[in-house]
C-alpha positions as a Python dict, from the first residue, in 0.01 Angstrom:
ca = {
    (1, 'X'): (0, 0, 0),
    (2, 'X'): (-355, 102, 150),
    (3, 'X'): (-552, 355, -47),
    (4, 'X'): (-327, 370, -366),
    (5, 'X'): (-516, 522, -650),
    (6, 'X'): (-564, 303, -885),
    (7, 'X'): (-457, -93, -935),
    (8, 'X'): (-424, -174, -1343),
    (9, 'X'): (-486, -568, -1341),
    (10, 'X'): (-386, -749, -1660),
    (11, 'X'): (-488, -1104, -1741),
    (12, 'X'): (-243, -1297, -1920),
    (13, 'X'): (-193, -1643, -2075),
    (14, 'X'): (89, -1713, -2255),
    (15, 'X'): (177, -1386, -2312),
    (16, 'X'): (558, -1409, -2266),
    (17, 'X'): (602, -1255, -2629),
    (18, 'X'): (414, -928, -2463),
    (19, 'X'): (403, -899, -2092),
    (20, 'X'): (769, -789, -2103),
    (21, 'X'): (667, -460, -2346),
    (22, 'X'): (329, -432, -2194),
    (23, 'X'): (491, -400, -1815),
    (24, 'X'): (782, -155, -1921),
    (25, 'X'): (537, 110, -2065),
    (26, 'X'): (393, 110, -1728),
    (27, 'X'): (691, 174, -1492),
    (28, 'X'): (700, 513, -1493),
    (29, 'X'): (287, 508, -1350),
    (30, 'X'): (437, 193, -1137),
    (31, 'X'): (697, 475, -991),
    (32, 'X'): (434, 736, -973),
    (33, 'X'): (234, 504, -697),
    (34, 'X'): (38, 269, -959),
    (35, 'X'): (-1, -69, -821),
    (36, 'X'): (54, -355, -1110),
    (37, 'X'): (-124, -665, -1109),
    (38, 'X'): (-85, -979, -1326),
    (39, 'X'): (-335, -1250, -1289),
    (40, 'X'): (-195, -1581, -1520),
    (41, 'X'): (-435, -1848, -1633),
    (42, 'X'): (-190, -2132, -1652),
    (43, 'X'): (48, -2005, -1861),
    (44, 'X'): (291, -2304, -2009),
    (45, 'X'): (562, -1998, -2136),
    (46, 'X'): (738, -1738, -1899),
    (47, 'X'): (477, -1483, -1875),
    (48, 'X'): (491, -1532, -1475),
    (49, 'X'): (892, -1512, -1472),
    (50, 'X'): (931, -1201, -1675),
    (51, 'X'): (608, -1045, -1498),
    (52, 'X'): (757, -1094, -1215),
    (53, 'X'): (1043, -868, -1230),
    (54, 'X'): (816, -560, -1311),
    (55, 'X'): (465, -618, -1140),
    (56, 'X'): (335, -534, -800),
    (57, 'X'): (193, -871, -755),
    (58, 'X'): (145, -1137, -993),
    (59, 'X'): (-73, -1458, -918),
    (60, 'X'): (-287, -1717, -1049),
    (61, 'X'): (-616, -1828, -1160),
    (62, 'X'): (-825, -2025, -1335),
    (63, 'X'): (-815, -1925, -1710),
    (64, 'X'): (-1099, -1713, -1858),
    (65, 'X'): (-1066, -1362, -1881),
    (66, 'X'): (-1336, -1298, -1607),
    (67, 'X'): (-1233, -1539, -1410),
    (68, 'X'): (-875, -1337, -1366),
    (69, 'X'): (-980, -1016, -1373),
    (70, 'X'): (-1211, -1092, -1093),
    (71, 'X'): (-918, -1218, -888),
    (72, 'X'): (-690, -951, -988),
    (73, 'X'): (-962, -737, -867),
    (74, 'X'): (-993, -866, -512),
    (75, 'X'): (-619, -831, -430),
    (76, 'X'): (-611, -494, -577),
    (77, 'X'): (-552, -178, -325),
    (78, 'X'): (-677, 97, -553),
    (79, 'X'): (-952, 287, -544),
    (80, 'X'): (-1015, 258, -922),
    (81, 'X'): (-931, -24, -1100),
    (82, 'X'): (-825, -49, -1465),
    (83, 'X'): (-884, -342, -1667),
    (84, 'X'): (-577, -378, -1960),
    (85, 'X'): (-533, -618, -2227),
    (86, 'X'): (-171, -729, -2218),
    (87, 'X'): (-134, -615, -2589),
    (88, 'X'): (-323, -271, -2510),
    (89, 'X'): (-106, 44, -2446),
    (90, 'X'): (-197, 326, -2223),
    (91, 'X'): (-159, 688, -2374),
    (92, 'X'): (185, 814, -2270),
    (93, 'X'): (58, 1120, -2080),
    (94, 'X'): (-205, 903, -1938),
    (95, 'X'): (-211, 956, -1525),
    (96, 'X'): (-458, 827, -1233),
    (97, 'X'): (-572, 1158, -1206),
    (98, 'X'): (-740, 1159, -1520),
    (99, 'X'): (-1015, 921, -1384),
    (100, 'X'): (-1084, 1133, -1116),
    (101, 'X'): (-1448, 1238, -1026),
    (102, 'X'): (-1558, 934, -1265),
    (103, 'X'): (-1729, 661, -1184),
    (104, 'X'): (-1625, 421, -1520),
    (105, 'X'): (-1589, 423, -1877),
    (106, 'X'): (-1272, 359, -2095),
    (107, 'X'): (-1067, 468, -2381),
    (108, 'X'): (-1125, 525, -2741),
    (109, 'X'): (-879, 286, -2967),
    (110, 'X'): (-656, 330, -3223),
    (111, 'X'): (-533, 26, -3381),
    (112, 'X'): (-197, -10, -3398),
    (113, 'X'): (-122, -143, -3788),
    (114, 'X'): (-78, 133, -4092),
    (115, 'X'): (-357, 143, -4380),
    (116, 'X'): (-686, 275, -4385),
    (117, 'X'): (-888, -54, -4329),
    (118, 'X'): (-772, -44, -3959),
    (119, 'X'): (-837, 373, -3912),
    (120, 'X'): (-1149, 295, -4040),
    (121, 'X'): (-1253, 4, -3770),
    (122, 'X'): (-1057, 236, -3535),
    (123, 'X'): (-1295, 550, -3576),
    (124, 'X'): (-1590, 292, -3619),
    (125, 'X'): (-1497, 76, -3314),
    (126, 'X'): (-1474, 466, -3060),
    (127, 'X'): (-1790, 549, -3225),
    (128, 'X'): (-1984, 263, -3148),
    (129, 'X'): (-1876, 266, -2844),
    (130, 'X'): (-1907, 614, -2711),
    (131, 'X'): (-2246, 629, -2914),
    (132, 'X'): (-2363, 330, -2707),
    (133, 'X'): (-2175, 361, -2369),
    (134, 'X'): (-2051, 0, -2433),
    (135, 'X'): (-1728, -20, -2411),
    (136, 'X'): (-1476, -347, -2503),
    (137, 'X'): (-1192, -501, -2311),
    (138, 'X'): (-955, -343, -2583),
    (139, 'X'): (-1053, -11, -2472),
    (140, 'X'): (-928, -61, -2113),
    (141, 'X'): (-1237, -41, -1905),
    (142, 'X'): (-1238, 144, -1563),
    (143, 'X'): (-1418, 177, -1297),
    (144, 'X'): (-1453, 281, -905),
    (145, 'X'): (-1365, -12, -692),
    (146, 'X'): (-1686, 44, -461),
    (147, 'X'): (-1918, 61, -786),
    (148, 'X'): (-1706, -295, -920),
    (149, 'X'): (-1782, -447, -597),
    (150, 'X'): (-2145, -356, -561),
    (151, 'X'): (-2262, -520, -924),
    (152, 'X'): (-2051, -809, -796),
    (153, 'X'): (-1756, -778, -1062),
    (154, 'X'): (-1732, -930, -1381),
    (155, 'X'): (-2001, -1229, -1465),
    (156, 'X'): (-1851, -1580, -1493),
    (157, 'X'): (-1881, -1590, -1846),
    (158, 'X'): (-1634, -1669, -2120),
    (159, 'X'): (-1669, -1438, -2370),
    (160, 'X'): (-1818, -1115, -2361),
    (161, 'X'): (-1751, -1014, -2015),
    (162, 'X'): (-1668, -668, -2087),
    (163, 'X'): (-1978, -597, -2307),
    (164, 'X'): (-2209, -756, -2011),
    (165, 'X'): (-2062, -534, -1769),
    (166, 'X'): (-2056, -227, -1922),
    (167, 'X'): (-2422, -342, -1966),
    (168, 'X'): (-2477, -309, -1585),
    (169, 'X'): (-2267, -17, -1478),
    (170, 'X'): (-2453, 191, -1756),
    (171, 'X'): (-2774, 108, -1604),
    (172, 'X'): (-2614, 279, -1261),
    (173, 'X'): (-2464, 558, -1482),
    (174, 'X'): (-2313, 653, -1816),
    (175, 'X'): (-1995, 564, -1870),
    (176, 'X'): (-1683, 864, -1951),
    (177, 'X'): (-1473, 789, -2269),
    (178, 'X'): (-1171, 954, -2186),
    (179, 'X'): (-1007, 1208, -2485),
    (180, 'X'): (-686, 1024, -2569),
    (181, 'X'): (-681, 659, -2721),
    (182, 'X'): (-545, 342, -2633),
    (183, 'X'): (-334, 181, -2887),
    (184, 'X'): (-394, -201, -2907),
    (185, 'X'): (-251, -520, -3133),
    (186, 'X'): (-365, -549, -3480),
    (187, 'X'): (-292, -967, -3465),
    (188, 'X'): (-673, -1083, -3406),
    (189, 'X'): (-745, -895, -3755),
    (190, 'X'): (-364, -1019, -3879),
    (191, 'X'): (-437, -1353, -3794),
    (192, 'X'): (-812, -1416, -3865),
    (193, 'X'): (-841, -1177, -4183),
    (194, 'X'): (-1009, -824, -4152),
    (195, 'X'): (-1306, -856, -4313),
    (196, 'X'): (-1370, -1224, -4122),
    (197, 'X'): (-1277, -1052, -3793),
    (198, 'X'): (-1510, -746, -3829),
    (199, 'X'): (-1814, -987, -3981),
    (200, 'X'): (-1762, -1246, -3693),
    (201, 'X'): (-1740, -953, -3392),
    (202, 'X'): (-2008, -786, -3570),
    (203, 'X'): (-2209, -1141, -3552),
    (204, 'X'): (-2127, -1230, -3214),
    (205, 'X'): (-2241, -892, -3042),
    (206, 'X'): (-2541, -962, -3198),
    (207, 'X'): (-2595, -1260, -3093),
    (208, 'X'): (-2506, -1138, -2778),
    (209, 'X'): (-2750, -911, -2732),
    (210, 'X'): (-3030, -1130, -2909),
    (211, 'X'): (-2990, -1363, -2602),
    (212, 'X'): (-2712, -1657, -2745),
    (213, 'X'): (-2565, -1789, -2476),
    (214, 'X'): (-2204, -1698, -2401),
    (215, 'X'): (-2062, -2049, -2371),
    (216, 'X'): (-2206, -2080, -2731),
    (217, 'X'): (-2021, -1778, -2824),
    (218, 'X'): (-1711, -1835, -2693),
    (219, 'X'): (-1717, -2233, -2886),
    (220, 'X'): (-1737, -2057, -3186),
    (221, 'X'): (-1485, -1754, -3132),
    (222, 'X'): (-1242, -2017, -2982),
    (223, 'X'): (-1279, -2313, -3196),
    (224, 'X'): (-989, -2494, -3125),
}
């Protein structure tokens, strides 16, 4: 499996309810010479029994989003690798040769519930983004394997990983926002309320950026 193109690693945890869906979108790229990697962080459902069936390689890790990707990341054979949120979907025309002659960047997003509060956060989420060369882990960040390894991967943090990345591979480069969209899950806004949900990620990039410690973050964003 040496020199594939690209490995997509998804993190999971207790994503039985998804992983299934998530996977099956991606067989046809699986066919096409895609490796598939699912990294569990102690799941208690069946995400690793139905990932099984339809990944590359699935294994385990310590939970936190960082923590997996990271190991997803150093069993990965690509050359690129692709970082997806189980609830994320890849454009169906997407390919491996769209990334290319890039060194990173991701996706815009399109949300995937119907009125116009969510195209509005949609259009406001890709312009942000592309406007600041941040990019989130909704938008399925990508990036050359040799550039992920030289910057050392994804810090140790618990929240805001993907922000504090992009954060270091734009100071080696801007990123490239690909044309199509991702489509991701509408259920953070569906179960935390829209306006609370925009206020709070609004607040906590802020924060962020103003120098609040992630671990603080993360107490707040995951309460329980």
């Amino acid at each position: 499996m040496a020199g594939l193109p690209l490995s997509i690693v998804i993190p999971v945890l207790n994503e039985g309810a998804e992983i299934t869906s998530c996977l099956q979108c991606l067989q046809g790229l699986r066919q096409a010479g895609v490796e598939l990697i699912v990294v569990d962080g102690g799941s208690s459902d069946d995400s690793v029994a139905r990932a099984s069936a339809q990944a590359d390689l699935v294994i385990s890790s310590p939970s936190g989003r960082s923590l997996q990707m990271n190991a997803g990341a150093a069993e990965a054979c690509g050359n690129y690798l692709l970082f997806l949120h189980c609830d994320t979907r890849l454009p169906d025309e997407f390919s491996s040769l769209w990334l290319s002659d890039n060194d990173w960047g991701f996706f815009p997003v399109k949300l995937r519930g119907a009125g116009w509060a969510f195209r509005v956060i949609e259009r406001a989420m890709s312009y942000r983004a592309r406007l600041s060369g941040i990019g989130t882990g909704d938008q399925a960040l990508f990036v050359r394997r040799d550039m992920f390894n030289q910057i050392g991967g994804f810090a140790a943090i618990p929240l805001m990983e993907d922000v504090e990345i992009c954060r270091r591979l734009k100071a080696l480069c801007p990123p490239r926002v690909l044309p199509s969209p991702v489509e991701t899950s509408v259920r953070r806004w569906q179960q935390r309320g829209i306006v609370n949900t925009v206020l709070q990620m609004w607040w906590l990039r802020l924060a962020f950026f103003l120098g609040v410690s992630p671990a603080r973050l993360a107490r707040q964003y995951y309460p329980e």
